[in-house]
C-alpha positions in Angstrom: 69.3 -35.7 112.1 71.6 -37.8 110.0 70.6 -40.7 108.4 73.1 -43.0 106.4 71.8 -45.2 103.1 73.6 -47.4 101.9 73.3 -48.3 98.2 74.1 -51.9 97.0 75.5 -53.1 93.9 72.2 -55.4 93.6 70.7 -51.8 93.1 68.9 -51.9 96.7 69.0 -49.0 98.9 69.7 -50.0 102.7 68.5 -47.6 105.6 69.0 -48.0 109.4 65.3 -46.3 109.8 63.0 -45.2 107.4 60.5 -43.0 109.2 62.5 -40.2 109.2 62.4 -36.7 111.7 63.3 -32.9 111.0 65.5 -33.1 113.8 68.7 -32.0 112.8 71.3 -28.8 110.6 68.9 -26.4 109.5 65.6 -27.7 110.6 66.1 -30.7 107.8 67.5 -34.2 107.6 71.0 -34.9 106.3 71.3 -38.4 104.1 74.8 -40.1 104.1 75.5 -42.3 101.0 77.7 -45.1 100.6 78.2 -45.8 97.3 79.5 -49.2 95.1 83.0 -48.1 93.9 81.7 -48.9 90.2 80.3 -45.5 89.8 82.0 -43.7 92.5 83.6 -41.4 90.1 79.5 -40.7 88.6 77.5 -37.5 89.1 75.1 -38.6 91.7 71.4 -37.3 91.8 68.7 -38.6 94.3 65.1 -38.5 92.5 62.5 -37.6 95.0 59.0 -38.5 94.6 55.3 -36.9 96.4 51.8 -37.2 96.0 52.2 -33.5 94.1 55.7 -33.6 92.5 59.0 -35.2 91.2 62.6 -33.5 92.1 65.9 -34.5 91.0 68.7 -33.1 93.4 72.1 -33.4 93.2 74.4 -35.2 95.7 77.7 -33.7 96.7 80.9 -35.3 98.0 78.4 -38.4 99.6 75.7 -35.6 101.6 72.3 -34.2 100.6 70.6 -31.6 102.8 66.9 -32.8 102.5 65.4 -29.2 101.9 61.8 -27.6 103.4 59.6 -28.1 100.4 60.3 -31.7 100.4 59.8 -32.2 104.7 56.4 -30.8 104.5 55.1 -34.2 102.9 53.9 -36.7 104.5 55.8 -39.3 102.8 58.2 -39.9 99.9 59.2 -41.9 97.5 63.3 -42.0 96.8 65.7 -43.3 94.2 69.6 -43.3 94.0 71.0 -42.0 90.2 74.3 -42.1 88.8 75.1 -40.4 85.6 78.8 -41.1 83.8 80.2 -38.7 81.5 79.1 -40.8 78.5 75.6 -39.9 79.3 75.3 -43.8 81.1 72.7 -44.0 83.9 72.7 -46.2 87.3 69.4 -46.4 88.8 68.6 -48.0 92.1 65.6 -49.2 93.6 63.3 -46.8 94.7 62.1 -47.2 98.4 59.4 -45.4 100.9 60.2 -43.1 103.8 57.9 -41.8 105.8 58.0 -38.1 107.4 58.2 -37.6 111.2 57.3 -33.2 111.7 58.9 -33.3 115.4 60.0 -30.3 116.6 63.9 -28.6 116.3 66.1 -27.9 119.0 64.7 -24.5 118.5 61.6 -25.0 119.3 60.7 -24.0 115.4 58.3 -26.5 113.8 59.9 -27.1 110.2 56.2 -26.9 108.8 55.5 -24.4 110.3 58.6 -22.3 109.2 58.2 -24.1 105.6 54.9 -22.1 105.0 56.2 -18.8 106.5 59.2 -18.8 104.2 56.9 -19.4 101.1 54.6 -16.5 102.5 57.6 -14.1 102.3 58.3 -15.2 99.0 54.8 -14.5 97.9 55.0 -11.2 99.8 58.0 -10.3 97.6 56.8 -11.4 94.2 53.5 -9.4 95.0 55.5 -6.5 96.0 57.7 -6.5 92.5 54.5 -6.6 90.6 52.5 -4.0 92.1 56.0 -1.8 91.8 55.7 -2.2 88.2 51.9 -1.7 87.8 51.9 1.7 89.5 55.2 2.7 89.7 56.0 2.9 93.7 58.4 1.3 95.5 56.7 -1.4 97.0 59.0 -4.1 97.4 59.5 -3.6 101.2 55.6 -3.4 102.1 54.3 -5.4 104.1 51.0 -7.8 103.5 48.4 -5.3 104.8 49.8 -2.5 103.0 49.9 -4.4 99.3 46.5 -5.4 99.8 45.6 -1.9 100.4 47.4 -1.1 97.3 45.7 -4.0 95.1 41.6 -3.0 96.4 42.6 0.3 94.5 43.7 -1.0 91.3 40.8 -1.0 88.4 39.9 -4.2 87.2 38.4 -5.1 84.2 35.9 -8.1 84.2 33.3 -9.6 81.7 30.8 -6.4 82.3 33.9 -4.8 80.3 33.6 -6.5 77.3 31.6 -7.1 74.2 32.0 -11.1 73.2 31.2 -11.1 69.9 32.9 -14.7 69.0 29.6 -16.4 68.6 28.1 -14.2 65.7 28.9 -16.6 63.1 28.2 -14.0 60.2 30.7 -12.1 60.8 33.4 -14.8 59.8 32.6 -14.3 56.2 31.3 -11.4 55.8 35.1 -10.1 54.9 35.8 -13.0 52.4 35.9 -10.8 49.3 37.4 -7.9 50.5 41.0 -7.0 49.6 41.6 -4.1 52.2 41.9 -4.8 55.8 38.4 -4.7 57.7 38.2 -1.5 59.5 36.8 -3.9 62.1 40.4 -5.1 62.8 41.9 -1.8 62.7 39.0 0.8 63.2 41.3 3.9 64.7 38.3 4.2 67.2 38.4 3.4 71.0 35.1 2.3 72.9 33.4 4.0 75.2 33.9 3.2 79.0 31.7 1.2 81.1 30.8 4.4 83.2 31.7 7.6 81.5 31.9 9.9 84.5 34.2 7.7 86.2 37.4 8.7 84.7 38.8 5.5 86.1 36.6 3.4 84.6 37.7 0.7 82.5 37.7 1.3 78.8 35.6 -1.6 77.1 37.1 -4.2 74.8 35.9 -6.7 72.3 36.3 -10.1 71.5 35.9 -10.8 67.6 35.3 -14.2 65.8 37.5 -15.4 63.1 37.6 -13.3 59.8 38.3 -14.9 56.4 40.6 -12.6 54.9 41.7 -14.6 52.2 41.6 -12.2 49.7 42.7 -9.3 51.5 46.3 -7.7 50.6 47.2 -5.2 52.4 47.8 -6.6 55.5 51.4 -5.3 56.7 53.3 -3.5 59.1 51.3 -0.1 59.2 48.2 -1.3 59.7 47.6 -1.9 63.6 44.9 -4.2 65.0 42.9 -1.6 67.5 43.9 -1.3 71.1 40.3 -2.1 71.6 40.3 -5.5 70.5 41.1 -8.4 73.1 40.8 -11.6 70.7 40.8 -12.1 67.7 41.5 -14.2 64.0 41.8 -13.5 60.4 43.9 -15.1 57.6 47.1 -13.6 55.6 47.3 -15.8 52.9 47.3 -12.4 50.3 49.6 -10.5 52.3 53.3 -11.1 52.1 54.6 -8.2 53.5 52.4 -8.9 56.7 55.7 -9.5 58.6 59.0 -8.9 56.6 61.8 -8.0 59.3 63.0 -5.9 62.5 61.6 -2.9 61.0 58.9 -3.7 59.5 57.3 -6.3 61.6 53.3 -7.0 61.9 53.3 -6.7 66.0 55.8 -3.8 66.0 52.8 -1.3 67.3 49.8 -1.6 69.3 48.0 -4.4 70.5 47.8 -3.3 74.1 45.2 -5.3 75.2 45.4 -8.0 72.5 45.0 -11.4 74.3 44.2 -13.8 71.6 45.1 -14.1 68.1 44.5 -16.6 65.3 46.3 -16.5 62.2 45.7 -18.1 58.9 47.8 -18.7 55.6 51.4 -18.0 57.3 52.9 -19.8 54.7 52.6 -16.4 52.9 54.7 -14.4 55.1 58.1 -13.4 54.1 59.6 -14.0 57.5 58.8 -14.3 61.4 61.7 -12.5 62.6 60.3 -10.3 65.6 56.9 -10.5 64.5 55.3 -11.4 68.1 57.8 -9.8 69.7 57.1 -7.9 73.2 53.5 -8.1 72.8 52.4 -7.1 76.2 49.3 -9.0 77.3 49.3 -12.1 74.3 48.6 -15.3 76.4 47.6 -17.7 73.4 48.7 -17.9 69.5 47.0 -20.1 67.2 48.9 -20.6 63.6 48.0 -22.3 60.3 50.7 -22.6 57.9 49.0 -24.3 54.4 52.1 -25.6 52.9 55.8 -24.6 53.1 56.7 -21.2 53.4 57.9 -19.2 50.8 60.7 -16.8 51.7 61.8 -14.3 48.8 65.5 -13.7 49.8 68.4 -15.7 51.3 68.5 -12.8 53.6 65.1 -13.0 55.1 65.5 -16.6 55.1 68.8 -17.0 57.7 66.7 -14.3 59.9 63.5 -16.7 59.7 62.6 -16.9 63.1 64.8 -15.0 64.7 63.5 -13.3 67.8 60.3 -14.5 66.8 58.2 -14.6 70.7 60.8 -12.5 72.0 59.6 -11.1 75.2 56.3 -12.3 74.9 56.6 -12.6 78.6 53.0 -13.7 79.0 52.7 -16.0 76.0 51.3 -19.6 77.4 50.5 -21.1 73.9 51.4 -21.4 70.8 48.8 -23.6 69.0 47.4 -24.7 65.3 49.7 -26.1 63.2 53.8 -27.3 64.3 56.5 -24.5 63.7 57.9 -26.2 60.7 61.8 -25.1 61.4 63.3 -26.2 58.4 63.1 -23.1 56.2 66.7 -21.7 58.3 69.0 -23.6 60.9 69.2 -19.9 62.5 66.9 -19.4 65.5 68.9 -16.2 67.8 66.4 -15.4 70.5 63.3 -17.0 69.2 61.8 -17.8 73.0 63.9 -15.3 74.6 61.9 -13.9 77.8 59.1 -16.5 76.8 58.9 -17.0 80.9 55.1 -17.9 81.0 55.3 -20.5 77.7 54.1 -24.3 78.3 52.4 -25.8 75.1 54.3 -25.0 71.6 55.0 -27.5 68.8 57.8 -28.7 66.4 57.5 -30.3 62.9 59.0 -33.7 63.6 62.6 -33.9 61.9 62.8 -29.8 61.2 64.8 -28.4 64.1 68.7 -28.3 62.4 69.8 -25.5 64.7 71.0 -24.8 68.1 67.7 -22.9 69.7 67.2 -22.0 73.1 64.8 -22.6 75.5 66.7 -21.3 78.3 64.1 -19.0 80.0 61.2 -21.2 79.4 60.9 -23.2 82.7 57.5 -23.5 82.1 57.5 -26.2 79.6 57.1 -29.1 81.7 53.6 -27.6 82.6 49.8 -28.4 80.4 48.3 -25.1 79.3 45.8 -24.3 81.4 46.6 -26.9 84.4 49.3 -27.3 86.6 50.0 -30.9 85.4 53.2 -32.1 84.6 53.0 -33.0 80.7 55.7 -34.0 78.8 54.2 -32.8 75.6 56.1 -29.8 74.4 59.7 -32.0 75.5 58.4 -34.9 73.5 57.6 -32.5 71.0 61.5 -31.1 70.9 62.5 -34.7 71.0 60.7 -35.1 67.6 61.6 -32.4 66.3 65.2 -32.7 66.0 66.9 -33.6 62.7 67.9 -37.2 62.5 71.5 -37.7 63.3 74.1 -39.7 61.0 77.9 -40.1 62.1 79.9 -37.2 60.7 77.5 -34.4 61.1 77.4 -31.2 63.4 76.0 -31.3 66.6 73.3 -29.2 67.8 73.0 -27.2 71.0 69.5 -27.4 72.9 69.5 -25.1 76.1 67.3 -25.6 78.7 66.5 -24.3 82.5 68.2 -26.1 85.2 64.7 -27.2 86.1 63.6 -28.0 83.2 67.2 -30.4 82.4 66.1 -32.2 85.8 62.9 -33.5 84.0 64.6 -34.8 81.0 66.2 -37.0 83.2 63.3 -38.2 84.6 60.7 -39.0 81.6 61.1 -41.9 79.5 59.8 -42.5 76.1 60.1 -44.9 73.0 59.5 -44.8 69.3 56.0 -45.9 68.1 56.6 -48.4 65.5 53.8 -47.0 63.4 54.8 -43.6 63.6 58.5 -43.8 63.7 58.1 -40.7 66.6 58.7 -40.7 70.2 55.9 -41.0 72.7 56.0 -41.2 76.7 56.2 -44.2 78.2 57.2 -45.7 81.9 60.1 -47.8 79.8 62.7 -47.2 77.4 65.4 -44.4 77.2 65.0 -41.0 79.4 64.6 -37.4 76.7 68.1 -36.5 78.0 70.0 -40.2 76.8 67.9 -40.0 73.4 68.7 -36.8 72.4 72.3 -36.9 73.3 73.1 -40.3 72.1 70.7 -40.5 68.9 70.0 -37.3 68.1 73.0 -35.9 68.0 72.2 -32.8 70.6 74.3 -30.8 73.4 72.5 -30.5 76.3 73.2 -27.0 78.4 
């Protein structure tokens, strides 16, 4: 089915129907536009809008194919865009369609065919990760024989470990010590859950925060215990906790290390690769208590430098706002960060092009599947204030993720002076290019 809309200079979008079928090129429906000639020669986007989500998809030569994920709704919300090469934007008036499933000439209902090309695509991603857990080839299996595969994996649950978060004693029970708690370290492993099961899972503990303030000796040989699964404790004595590459805190261990809270990272001589390929970390918390200080030029240009690099699993980075102005060098500091959504920026700090190319996840709330502008907000903020005659910056993003920062709007708080979200003003993408002096790719 074809459908042509035509858009009006008065900004009002004109449709010869607007209950629209699947009838039509590849199960979808095809939208004609007709544009004013005043931004003819614009990029042209069409923002669409369900009950569950927003997309922004481009328009090409006057056509958009509709695609599945968008026909399986009920009904929709859509809005012409324009963008000029100055970073303008031409908005229409959004209006309401309303979806008609009917069947294809194929007989195929699109639905129908919607769901059972997302079940293939589960299919496949299940496939590449049981591949990797047990290293067969099981990309090609089919659903029956992955779930056979899966009821044989082991699988830890709470029975596995020992929560010891709560005892409240423990927190400062270290506070005078100046060697690192054997605790933390301990060279021991735990017994399993079953001993004659060889396959039984090996049990792990969650500790509560220890005040190590006055502990020194925290560095890049000494290796939190494979055993532990959470835990806290503060390196405000211990300079050479993290130095570089080489000699980094994270560089050994930590299998099954989860949580971590860190205190007094103002101490530490630099970040470069200190969470770095940790396997399993989900959430950081860090407290910086003042500015840091760095010892040497050198270890200052590397700051941050490959900081979360391949912390594949990393969701949050929490406590205090990375405070980015002790380098304007940030090589690889997200790199691989796939699973990231909540991190954030000292506002006015960020004076470097840094990359958040692999983090597609940042438009999501940690722990919910909202939307939430936070951590973009949060980069909006963070960038150094621009003045005519200074070097750009270079922000890179997902292609997803560049979608949204067309889409959410924010202005300044006039108490503040910092950006907050709001259903008016500029969108992240016009404030950052025009006022903050930032590339967008």
């Amino acid at each position: 089915m074809k459908i042509k809309i035509t858009v009006k200079e008065n900004r009002q979008m004109l449709c010869a129907q607007y209950n629209i079928g699947t009838v039509g090129e590849n199960d979808a429906t095809t939208l004609l536009f007709d544009v004013p000639s005043q931004i003819e020669g614009w990029e042209h986007f069409l923002n669409i809008e369900t009950n569950e989500n927003c997309y922004a998809l481009q328009i090409k030569d006057g056509t958009l194919l509709l695609p599945s994920y968008v026909l399986t709704r009920r009904c929709f919300r859509l809005q012409f865009c324009a963008k000029k090469d100055s970073g303008e934007i031409w908005k229409s008036k959004p209006c309401r369609f309303t979806l008609n499933p009917t069947l294809d000439v194929s007989g195929e209902n699109p639905i129908t065919k919607a769901k059972a090309e997302q079940r293939e695509t589960d299919r496949a991603e299940l496939g590449e990760t049981l591949s990797d857990l047990t290293g067969q080839d099981l990309k090609k299996s089919n659903w029956d024989e992955l779930i056979d595969v899966a009821n044989e994996l082991p699988l830890k649950n709470e029975q596995d470990i020992i929560d010891l978060t709560n005892c409240e004693a423990l927190t400062y029970a270290f506070e005078h010590t100046t060697t690192v708690p054997s605790l933390l370290t301990g060279g021991y492993k735990l017994d399993k859950e079953d001993p004659d099961d060889a396959e039984s899972s090996d049990i792990l503990i969650k500790l509560p925060y220890l005040c190590t303030k006055n502990c020194a000796d925290f560095n890049y040989r000494v290796h939190i215990s494979d055993s532990i699964e959470e835990c806290g404790f503060d390196i405000s004595k211990s300079p050479n906790f993290n130095r570089s590459n080489q000699e980094r805190a994270m560089g050994a261990g930590r299998s099954n290390l989860k949580k971590l809270k860190v205190t007094g990272l103002q101490a530490v001589a630099s970040m470069n690769w200190i969470f770095a390929g940790c396997p399993e970390l989900t959430m950081l918390e860090l407290h910086c208590d003042g500015t840091f200080v760095v010892p040497d030029d050198k270890l200052k240009n590397y700051f941050y430098m490959y900081a979360f690099r391949d912390a594949r699993k990393l969701q949050c980075i929490a406590g205090d706002p990375l405070d980015m102005s002790v380098t304007n060098g940030y090589d690889g500091m997200f790199g691989g960060c796939t699973g990231l959504r909540h991190v954030r920026f000292k506002p006015g700090t960020i004076k470097g092009n840094l990359s958040f190319a692999d983090c597609a996840a940042i438009i999501k709330k940690y722990e919910s599947t909202n939307d939430d502008p936070g951590t973009l907000i949060s980069i909006l903020n963070g960038v150094r204030e621009y003045r005519n005659g200074m070097d750009k910056i270079t922000l890179t993003f997902s292609t997803f993720v560049k979608d949204y920062l067309t889409l959410w709007r924010c202005e300044k708080d006039p108490e503040t002076g910092l950006y907050v979200s709001s259903s008016t003003g500029n969108t992240i993408a016009t404030i950052l290019t025009n006022e903050k002096g930032v590339i967008i790719a």
